[in-house]
N, C-alpha and C positions, 0 to 999 in steps of 0.2 A: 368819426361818425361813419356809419353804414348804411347803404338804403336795399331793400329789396325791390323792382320794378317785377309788375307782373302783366304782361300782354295778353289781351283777349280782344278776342272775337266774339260780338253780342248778336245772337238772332236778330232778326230784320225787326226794328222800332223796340227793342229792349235793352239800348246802353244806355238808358236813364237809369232803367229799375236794376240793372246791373250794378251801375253809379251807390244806387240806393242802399243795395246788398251789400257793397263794400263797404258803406260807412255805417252799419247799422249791424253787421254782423263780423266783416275783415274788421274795420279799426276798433269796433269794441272788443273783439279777442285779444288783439294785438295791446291792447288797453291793461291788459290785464298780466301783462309779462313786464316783469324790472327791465328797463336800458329803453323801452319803447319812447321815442322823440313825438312825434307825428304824420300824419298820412295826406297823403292825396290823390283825388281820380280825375280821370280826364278824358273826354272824348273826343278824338282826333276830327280835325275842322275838315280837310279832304276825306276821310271814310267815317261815317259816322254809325258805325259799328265796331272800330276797332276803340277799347279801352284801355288804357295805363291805370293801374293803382300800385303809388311809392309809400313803402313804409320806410320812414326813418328811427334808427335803430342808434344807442349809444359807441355798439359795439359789432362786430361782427356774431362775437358770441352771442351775445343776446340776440340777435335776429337767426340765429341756428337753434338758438333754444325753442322759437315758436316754430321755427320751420318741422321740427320733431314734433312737436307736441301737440301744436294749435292750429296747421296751417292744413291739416287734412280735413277738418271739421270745416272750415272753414271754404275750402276746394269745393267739398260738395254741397255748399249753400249757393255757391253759382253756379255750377252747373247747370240747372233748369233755364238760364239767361244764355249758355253758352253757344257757338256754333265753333267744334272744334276742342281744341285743347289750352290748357294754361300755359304760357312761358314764360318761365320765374329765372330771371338773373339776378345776382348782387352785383354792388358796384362798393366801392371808397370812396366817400365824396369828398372829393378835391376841394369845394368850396364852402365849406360848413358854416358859409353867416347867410345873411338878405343882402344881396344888393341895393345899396341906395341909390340913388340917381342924385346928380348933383345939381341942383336948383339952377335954371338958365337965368 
């Protein structure tokens, strides 16, 4: 499994509707590519401007296929929320299930 994280910085009172942009135009594109797993955003609890959104991918390939294809479109749908630039890392995800926690 693959994940792509993407780092932003939301103008001042817009990483909701950043949030919003992710899931309503990032994970429905992302939606639309073979290997896609699932996504998530998150707004950091000390800066609440700065956003993560993780795509999980089957594959690395497949997360290069949207990277080419899908992910420019998708760049400039946040943009207008933006202050600054995207940083877009991949990663291997080490631990491809949920952790359970074990009943005390």
């Amino acid at each position: 499994m693959f994940a792509r994280i993407l780092e932003m910085n939301a103008k001042k009172g817009q990483a909701h509707a950043l949030c919003a942009a992710v899931e309503k135009r990032g994970m429905a594109a992302c939606a639309k590519y073979a290997g896609f797993v699932d996504g998530l955003a998150f707004v950091a609890e000390d800066n609440p401007e700065t956003v993560l959104a993780v795509s999980f991918w089957k594959n690395r390939e497949a997360a290069e296929k949207f990277r080419i294809e899908g992910y420019p479109a998708v760049a400039d749908a946040y943009r207008p929320f933006l202050d600054g630039e995207i940083h877009v890392r991949g990663f291997d995800v080490a631990l491809p299930g949920v952790y359970k926690a074990k009943a005390a």
